[in-house]
N, C-alpha and C positions, 0 to 999 in steps of 0.2 A: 317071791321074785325068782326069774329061774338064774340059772348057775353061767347062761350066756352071758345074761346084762349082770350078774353080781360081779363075777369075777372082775370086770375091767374096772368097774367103777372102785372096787376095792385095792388097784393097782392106783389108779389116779388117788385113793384116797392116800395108798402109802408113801407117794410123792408130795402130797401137800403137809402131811404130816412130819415130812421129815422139816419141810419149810419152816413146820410151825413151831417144832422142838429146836429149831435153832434159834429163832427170832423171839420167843419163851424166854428162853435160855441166857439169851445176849442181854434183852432186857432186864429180866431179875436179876443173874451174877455177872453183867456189867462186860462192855464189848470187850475192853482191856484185858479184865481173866481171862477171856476167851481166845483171845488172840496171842496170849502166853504159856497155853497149854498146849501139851503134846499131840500131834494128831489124833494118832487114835484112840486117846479116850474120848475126845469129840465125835470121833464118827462111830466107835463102839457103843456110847451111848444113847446116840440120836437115832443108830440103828435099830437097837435093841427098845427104845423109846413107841416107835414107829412101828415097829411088829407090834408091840404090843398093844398100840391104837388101833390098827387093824383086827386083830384078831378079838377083840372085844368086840368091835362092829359085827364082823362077822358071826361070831357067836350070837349076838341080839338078831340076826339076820336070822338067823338059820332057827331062833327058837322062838321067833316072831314077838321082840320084845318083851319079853318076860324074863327075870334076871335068874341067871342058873347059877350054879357054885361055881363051875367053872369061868364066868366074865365076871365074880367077886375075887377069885384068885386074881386072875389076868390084871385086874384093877388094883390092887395090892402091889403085885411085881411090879405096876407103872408108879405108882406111887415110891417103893424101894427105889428102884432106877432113878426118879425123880431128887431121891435123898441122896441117892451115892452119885446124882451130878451136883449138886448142892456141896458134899464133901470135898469134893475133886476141884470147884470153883474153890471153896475157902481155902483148902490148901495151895493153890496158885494163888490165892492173896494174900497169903503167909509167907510167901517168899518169895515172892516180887523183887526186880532186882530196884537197889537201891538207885538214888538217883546221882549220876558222878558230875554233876554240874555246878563244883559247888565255887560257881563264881571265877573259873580261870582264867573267862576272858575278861571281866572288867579287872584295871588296873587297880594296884593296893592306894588306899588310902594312906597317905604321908601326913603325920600330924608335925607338928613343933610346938615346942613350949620355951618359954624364957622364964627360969624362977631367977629373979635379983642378979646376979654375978656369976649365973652357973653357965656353965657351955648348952650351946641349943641342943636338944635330943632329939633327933629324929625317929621316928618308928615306922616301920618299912617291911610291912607282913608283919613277922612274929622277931624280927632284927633289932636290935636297939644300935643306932649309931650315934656318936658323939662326936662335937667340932663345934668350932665357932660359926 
């Protein structure tokens, strides 16, 4: 294939690839991690992701499908990158922030009790009131 028609079509490939390592990515470690994490390890690795998609291509391109050392490297590095998004998601799932809802808008439950002759007790959140 000559270097006219490679080259474009390996520009389109590295825009779909970057598509595909996000929507990969959201999928496996879950839209939430994603959407918690700091930009740019998001875009450092879907970058870095995405060359390295490419440049495997191209390498099988250029040695007319026959696997050289070089696209077994390149394929390693994508795999590493793969594991150090994998680390980066479970450490965004590791400290997630917690959830602060814990019930402030429903109202406290008010119990009472009557044992024989004692004043009613009320309990009022974590309060204990006493009275008739």
């Amino acid at each position: 294939m000559s270097n006219n028609l490679l080259r474009p079509l390996l520009v389109v490939e590295f825009l779909v690839a970057i598509e595909v390592v996000f929507t990969f990515w959201s999928e496996v470690g879950g839209q939430y991690h994603l959407d918690l994490m700091f930009w740019p390890w998001k875009l450092g690795i879907a970058l870095v992701a995405a060359t390295l998609i490419v440049a495997i291509t191209a390498n099988l391109a250029r040695h007319e499908g026959s696997v050289t050392r070089r696209a077994l490297l390149l394929f390693s590095l994508l795999i590493a990158t793969a594991i150090a998004a994998g680390v980066v998601t479970y450490y965004y799932h590791l400290n997630e922030p917690t959830d602060d809802d814990d019930d402030d808008d429903q109202p406290h439950v008010t119990r009472t009790a009557f044992y024989g002759h004692a004043p009613i007790r009320r309990v009022v959140g974590d309060q204990v009131k006493r009275g008739w």
